[in-house]
N, CA, C and O of each residue as an XYZ file, in Angstrom:
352
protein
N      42.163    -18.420    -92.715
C      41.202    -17.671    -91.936
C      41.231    -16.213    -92.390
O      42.215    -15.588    -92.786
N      40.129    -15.837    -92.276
C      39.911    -14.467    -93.490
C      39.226    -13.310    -92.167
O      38.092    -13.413    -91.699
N      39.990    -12.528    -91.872
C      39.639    -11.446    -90.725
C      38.976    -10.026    -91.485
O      39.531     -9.106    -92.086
N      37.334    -10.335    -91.125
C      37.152     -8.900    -91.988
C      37.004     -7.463    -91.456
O      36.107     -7.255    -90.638
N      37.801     -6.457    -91.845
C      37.169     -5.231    -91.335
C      35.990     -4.548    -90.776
O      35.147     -4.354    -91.652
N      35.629     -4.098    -89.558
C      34.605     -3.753    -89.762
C      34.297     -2.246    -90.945
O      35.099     -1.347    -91.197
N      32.781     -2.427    -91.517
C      32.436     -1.324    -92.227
C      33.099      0.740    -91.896
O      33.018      1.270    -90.788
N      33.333      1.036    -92.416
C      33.571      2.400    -92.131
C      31.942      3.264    -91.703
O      30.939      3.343    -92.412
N      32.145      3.768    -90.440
C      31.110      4.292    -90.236
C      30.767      5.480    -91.040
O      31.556      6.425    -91.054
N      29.313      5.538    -91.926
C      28.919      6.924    -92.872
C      29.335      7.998    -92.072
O      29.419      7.983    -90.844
N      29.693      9.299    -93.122
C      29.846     10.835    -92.555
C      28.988     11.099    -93.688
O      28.635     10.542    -94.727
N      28.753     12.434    -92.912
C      27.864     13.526    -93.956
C      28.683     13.677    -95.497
O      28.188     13.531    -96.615
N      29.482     13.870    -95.293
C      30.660     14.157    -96.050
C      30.914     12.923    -97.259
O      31.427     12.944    -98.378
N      30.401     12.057    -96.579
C      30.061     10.550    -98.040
C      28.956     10.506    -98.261
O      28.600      9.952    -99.302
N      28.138     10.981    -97.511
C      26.437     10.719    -97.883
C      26.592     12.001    -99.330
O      26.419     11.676   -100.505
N      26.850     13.054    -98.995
C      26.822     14.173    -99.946
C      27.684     13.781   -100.883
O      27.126     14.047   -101.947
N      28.687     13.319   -101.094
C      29.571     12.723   -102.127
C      28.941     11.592   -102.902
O      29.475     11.353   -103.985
N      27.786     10.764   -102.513
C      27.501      9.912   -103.229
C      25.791     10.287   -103.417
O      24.935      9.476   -103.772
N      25.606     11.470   -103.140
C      24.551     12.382   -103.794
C      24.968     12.802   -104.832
O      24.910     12.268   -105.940
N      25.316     13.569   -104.600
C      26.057     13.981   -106.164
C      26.449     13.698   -107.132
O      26.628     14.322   -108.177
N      26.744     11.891   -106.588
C      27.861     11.462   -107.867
C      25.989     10.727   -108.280
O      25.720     10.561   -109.470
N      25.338     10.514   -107.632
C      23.961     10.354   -108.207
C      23.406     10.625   -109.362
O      23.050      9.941   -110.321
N      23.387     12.224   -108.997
C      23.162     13.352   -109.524
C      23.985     13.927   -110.537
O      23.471     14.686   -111.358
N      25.521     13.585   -110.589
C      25.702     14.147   -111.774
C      26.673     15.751   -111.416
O      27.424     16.433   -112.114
N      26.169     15.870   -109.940
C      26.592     17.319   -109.612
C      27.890     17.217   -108.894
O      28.271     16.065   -108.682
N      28.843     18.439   -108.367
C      30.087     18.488   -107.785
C      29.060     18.365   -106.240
O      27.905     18.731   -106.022
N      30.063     17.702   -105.384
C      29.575     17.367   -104.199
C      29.074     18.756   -103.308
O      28.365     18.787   -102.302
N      29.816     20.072   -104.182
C      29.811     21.278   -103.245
C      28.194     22.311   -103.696
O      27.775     23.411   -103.338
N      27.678     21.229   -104.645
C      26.693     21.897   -105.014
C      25.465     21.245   -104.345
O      24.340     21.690   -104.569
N      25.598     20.567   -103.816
C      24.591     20.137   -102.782
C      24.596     20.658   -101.377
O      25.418     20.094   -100.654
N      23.818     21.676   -100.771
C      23.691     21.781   -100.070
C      22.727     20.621    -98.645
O      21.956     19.704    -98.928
N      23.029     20.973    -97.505
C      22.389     20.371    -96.508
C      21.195     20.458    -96.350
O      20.522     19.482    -96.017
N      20.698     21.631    -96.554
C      19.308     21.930    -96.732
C      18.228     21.986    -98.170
O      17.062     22.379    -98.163
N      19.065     21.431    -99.447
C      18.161     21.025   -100.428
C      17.506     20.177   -100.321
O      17.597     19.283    -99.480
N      16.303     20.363   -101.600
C      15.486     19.644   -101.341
C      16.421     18.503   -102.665
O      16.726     18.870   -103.800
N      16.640     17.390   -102.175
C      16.968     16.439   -103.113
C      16.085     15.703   -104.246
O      16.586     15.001   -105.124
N      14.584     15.979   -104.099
C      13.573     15.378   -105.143
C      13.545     16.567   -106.262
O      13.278     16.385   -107.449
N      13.962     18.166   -105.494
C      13.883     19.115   -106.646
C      15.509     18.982   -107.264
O      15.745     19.928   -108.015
N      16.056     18.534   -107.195
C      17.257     18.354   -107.384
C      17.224     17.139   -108.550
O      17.987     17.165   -109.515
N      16.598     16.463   -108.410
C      16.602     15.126   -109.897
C      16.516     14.138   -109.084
O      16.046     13.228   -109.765
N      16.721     13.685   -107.819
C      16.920     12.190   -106.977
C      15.568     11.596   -106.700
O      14.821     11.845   -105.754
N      15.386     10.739   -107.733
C      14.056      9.919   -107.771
C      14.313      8.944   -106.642
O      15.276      9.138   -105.900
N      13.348      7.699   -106.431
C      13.282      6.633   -105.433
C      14.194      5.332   -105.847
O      14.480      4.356   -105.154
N      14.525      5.608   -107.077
C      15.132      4.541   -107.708
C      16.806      4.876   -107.140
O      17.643      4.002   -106.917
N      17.002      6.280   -106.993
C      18.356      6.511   -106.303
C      18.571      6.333   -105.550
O      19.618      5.803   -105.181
N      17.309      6.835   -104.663
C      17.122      7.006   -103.335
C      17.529      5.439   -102.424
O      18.001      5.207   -101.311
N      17.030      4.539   -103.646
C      17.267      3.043   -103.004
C      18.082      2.299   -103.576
O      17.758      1.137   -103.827
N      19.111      2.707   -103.857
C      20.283      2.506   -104.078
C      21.253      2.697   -103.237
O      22.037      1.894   -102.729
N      21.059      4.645   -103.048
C      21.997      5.162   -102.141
C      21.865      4.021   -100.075
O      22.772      3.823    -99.266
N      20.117      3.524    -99.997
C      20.134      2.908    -99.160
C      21.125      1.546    -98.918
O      21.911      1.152    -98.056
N      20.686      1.162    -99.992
C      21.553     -0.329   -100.717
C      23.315      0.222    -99.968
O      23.684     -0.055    -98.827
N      23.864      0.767   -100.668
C      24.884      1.503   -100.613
C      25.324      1.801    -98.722
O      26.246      1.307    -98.074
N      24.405      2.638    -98.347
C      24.679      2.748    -97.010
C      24.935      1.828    -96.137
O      25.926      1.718    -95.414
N      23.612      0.879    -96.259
C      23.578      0.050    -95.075
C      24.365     -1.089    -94.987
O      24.300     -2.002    -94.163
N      25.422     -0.873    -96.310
C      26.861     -2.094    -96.178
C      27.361     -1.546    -95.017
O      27.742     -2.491    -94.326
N      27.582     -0.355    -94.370
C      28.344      0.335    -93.909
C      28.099      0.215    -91.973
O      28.562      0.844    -91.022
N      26.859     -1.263    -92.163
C      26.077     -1.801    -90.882
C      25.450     -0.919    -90.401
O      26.123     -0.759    -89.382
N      24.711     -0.244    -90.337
C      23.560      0.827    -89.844
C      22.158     -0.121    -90.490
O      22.209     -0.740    -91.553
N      21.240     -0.073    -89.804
C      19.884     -0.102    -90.432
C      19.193      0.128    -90.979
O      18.016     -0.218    -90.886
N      19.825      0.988    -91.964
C      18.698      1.925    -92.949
C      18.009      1.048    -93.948
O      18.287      0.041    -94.599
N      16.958      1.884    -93.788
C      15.722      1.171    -94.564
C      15.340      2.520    -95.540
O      15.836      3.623    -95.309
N      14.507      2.307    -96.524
C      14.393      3.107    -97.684
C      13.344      4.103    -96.523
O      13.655      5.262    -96.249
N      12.314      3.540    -96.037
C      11.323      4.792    -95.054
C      11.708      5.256    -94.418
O      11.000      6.049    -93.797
N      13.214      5.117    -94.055
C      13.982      6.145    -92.923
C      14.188      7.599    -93.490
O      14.041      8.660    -92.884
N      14.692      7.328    -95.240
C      14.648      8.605    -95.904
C      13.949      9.295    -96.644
O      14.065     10.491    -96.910
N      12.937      8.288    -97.119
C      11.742      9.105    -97.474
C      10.605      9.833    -97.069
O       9.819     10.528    -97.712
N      10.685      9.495    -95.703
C      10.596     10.876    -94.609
C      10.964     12.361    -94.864
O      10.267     13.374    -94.800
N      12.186     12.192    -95.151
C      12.762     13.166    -95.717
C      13.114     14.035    -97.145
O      12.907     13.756    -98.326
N      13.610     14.968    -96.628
C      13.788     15.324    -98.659
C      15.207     15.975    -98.835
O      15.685     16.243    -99.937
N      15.945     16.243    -97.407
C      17.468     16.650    -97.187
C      18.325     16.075    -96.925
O      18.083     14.900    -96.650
N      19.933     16.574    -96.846
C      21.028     15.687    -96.429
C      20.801     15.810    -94.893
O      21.057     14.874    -94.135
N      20.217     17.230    -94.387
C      20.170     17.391    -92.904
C      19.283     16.163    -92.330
O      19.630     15.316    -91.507
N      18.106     16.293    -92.960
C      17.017     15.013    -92.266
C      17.932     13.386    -92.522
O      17.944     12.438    -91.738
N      18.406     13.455    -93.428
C      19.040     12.720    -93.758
C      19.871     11.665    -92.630
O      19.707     10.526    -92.193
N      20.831     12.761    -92.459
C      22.051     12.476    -90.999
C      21.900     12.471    -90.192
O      22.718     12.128    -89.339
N      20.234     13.026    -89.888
C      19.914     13.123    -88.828
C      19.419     11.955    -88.440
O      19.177     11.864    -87.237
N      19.179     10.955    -89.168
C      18.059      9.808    -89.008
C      19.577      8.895    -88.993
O      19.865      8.259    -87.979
N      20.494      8.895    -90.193
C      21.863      8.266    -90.087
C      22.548      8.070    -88.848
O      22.909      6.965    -88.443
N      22.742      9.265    -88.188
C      23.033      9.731    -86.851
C      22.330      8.798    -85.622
O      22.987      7.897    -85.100
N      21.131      9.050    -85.263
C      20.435      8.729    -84.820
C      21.016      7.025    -85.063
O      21.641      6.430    -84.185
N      20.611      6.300    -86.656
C      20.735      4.969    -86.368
C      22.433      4.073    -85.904
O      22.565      2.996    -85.322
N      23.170      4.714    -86.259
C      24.766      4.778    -85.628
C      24.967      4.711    -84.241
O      25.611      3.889    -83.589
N      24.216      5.858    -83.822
C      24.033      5.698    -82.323
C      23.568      4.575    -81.605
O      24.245      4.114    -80.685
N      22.285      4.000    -81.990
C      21.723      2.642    -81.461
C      22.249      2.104    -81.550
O      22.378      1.457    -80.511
N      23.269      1.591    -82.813
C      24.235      0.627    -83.191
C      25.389      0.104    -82.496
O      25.779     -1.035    -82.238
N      25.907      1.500    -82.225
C      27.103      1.244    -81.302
C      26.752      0.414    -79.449
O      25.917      0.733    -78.602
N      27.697     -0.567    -79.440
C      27.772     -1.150    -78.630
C      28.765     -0.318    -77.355
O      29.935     -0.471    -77.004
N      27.792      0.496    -76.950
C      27.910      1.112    -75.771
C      28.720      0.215    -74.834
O      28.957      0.580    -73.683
């Protein structure tokens, strides 16, 4: 019998770490408030990094972030779906 962990819930702090490693850049060069499309992060990343997230059991869907163009809008929508998630 195989007992699995649950997922580690995302932080800002991994979302920006696996921006970067996207990108190519040190994690400290991404700010919260860039714009990540002027930055090099096409849709092809963009849905990856989703791929990537939503192991982590949250709902993200690729239109949650392409709404957006920041790490802030970003976490904010992350945030937001974590919250619903949790079994209050």
């Amino acid at each position: 019998m195989s007992l699995e962990t649950p997922p580690a819930a995302l932080d800002l702090a991994q979302m920006r770490a696996d921006v970067a490693g996207m990108l190519g850049e040190d994690p400290a060069a991404i700010g919260v408030e860039d714009n990540l499309i002027d930055l090099g992060l096409d849709s092809m990343r963009v849905l990856g990094l989703v791929l990537a997230w939503s192991r982590t059991g949250i709902a993200l869907e690729f239109s949650h972030l392409a709404e957006h163009a920041t790490l802030a809008g970003w976490w904010s929508v992350v945030q937001r779906l974590q919250a619903s998630a949790d079994p209050a």
